[in-house]
LORO-218314 format. One line per field, with one value per residue (C-alpha): x, y, z. Coordinates in steps of 0.5 Angstrom, whole numbers, plus 2048, in hexadecimal, padded with zeros to 3 digits. Example, Ala and Ser with C-alpha at 12.3 -4.5 7.8 and 13.67 -1.06 7.14 Angstrom:
2
east: [819 | 81B]
north: [7F7 | 7FE]
up: [810 | 80E]
% end
This chain:
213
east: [800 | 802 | 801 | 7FF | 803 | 7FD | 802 | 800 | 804 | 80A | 807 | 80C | 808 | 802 | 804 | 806 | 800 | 7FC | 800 | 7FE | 7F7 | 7F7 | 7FA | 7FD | 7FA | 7FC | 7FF | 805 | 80C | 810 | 817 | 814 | 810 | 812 | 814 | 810 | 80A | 80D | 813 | 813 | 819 | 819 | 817 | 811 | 80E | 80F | 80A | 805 | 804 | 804 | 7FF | 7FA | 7FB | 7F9 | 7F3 | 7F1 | 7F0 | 7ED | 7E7 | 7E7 | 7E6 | 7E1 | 7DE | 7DD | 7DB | 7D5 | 7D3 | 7D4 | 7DB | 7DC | 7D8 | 7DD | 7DD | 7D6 | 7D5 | 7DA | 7D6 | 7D0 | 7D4 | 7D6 | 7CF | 7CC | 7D0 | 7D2 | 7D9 | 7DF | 7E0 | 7E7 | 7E4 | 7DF | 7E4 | 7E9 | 7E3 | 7E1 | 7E8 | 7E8 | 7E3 | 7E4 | 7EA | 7E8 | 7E4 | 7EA | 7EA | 7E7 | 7EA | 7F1 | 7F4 | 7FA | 7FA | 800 | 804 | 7FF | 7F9 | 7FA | 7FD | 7F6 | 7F2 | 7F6 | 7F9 | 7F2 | 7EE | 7F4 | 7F3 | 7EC | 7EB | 7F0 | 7EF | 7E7 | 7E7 | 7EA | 7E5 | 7DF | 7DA | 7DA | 7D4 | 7D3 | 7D3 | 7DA | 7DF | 7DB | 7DC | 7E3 | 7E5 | 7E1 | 7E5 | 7EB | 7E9 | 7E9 | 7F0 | 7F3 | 7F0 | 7F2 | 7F9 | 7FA | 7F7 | 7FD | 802 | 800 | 7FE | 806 | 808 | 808 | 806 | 800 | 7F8 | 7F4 | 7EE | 7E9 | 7EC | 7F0 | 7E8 | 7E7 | 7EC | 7EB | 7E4 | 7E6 | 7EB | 7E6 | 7E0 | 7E3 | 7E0 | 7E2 | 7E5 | 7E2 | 7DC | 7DD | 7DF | 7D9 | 7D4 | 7D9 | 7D8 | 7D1 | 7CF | 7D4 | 7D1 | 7C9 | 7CB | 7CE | 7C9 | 7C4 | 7C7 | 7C7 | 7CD | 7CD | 7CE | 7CE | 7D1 | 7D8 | 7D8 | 7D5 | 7DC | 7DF | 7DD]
north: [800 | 807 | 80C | 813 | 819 | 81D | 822 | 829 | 82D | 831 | 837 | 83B | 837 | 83A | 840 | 840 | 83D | 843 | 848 | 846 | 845 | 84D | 84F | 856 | 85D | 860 | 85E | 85C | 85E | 858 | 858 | 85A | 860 | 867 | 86D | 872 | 872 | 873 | 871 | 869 | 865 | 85F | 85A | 860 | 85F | 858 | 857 | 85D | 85B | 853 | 854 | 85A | 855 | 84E | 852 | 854 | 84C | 84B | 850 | 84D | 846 | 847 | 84A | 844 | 840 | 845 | 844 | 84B | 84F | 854 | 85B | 85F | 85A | 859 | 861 | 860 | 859 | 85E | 865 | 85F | 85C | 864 | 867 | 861 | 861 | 85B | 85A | 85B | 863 | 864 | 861 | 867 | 86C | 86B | 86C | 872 | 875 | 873 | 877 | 87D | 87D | 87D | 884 | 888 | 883 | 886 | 87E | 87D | 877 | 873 | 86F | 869 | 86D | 86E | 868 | 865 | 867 | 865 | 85E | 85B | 85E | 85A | 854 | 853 | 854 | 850 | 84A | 84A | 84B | 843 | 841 | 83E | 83D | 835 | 832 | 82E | 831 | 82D | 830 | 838 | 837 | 835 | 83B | 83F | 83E | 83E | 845 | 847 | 844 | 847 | 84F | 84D | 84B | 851 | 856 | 853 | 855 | 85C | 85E | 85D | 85F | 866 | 86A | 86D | 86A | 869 | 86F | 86B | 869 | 871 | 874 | 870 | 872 | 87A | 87A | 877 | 87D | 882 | 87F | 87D | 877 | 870 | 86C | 865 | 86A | 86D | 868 | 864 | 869 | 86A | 863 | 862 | 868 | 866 | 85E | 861 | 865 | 860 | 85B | 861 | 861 | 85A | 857 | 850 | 850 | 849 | 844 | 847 | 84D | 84B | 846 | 84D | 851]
up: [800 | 7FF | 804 | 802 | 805 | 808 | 80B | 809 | 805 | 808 | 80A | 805 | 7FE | 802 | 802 | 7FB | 7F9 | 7FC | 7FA | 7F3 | 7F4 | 7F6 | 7F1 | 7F1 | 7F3 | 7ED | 7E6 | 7E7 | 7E5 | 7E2 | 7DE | 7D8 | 7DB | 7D7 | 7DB | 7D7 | 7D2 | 7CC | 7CD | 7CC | 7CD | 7C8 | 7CE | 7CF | 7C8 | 7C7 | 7CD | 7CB | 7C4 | 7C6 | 7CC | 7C7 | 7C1 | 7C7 | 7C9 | 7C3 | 7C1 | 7C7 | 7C5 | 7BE | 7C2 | 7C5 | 7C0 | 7BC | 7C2 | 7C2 | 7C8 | 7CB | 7CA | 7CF | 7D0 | 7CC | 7C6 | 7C6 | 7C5 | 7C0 | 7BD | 7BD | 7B9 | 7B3 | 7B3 | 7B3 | 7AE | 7AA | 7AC | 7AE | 7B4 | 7B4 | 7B2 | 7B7 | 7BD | 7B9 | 7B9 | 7C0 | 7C2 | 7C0 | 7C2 | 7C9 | 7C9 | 7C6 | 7CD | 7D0 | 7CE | 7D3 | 7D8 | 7D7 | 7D6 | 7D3 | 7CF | 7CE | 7C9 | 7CB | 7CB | 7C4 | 7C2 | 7C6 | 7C0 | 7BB | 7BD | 7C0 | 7BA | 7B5 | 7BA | 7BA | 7B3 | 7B0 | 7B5 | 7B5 | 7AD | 7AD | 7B3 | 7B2 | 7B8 | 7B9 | 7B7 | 7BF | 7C6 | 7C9 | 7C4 | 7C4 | 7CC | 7CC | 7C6 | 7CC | 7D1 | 7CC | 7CB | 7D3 | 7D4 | 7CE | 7D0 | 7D6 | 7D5 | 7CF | 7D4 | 7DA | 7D4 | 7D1 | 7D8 | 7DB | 7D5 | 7D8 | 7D3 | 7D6 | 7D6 | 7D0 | 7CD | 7D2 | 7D8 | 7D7 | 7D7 | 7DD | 7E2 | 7DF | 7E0 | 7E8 | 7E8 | 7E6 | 7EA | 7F0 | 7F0 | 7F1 | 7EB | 7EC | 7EC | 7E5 | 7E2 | 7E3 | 7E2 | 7DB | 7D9 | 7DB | 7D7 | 7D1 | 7D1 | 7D1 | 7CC | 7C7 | 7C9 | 7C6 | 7C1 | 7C0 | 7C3 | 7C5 | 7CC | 7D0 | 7D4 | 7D1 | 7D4 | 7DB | 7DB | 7D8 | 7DE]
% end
């Protein structure tokens, strides 16, 4: 017989274990972090341009998956329904209008600002343009949470990349400066009025987004 260790582990894999399981306070400084907006370095761009692009593909899967993208992809689901563009413009256009309202916030983009509409609108244009929605429910569940993984490992690359937030994540922080109201706040009541707009326009919203959210 094999007996099994039932010993706890030591306390300092304990330690370890929830110190992950926290996460951090804020986005993190790494290697590759850049000490100015606009002055990458080459680890900085790799990081940025790589993160912009995995997010970009992770909108485009679950696109395809149909089952509910997230709010700002189901705006931009309805902007190219309602004005008969690709979806890789409509994300573009809704990028851009967002940062004209950083206007009368005086928020400063950065390189990873700019960069954010580019790279994601490419992204999702190009991946999603050689998707195709699978014809059962397992695969379409599966290329969702491929999309949630994939936005989120980009959004951990981008965001330490140190070049400064992108037009949606810059209005929120704006509108916190400005209002003086909490973040977590902003945020939601962005995102809530966001994913009924979309919706409205005829956006698909559904099990995807909840697990998004």
């Amino acid at each position: 017989a094999v007996r099994m260790n039932s010993e706890p582990p030591p306390k300092g894999t304990m330690a370890s274990i929830k110190n992950v399981l926290r996460g951090s306070r804020g986005v993190p400084r790494t290697r590759w972090t850049a000490g100015h907006m606009w002055r990458p370095t080459p680890a900085s761009f790799i990081s940025l341009i790589l993160g912009l692009w995995l997010f970009g593909t992770g909108e485009a899967f679950l696109f395809a998956a149909n089952l509910g993208a997230t709010p700002w992809g189901v705006l931009a689901q309805g902007v190219s329904r309602h004005l008969g563009m690709n979806i890789g413009w409509a994300t573009f256009l809704v990028g851009v209008v967002v940062l004209l309202a950083w206007i009368p916030l005086k928020q400063r983009p950065g390189l990873g600002t700019v960069s954010n509409i580019i790279v994601i609108s490419i992204a999702v244009e190009v991946v999603y343009s050689h998707l195709a929605t699978p014809g059962t429910i397992v695969p379409r569940f599966l290329l969702m949470l491929a999309g949630i993984a994939t936005i989120g490992l980009g959004s951990g690359f981008y965001l330490t990349a140190g070049h400064g937030p992108g037009p949606r994540d810059g209005w929120m922080t704006g509108l916190h400066r400005v209002t003086g109201r909490p973040v977590g706040q902003i945020r939601m009541v962005i995102e809530i009025c966001v994913l009924i707009l979309g919706w409205l326009l005829g956006g698909t919203v559904g099990i995807g987004t909840a697990l998004f959210a």
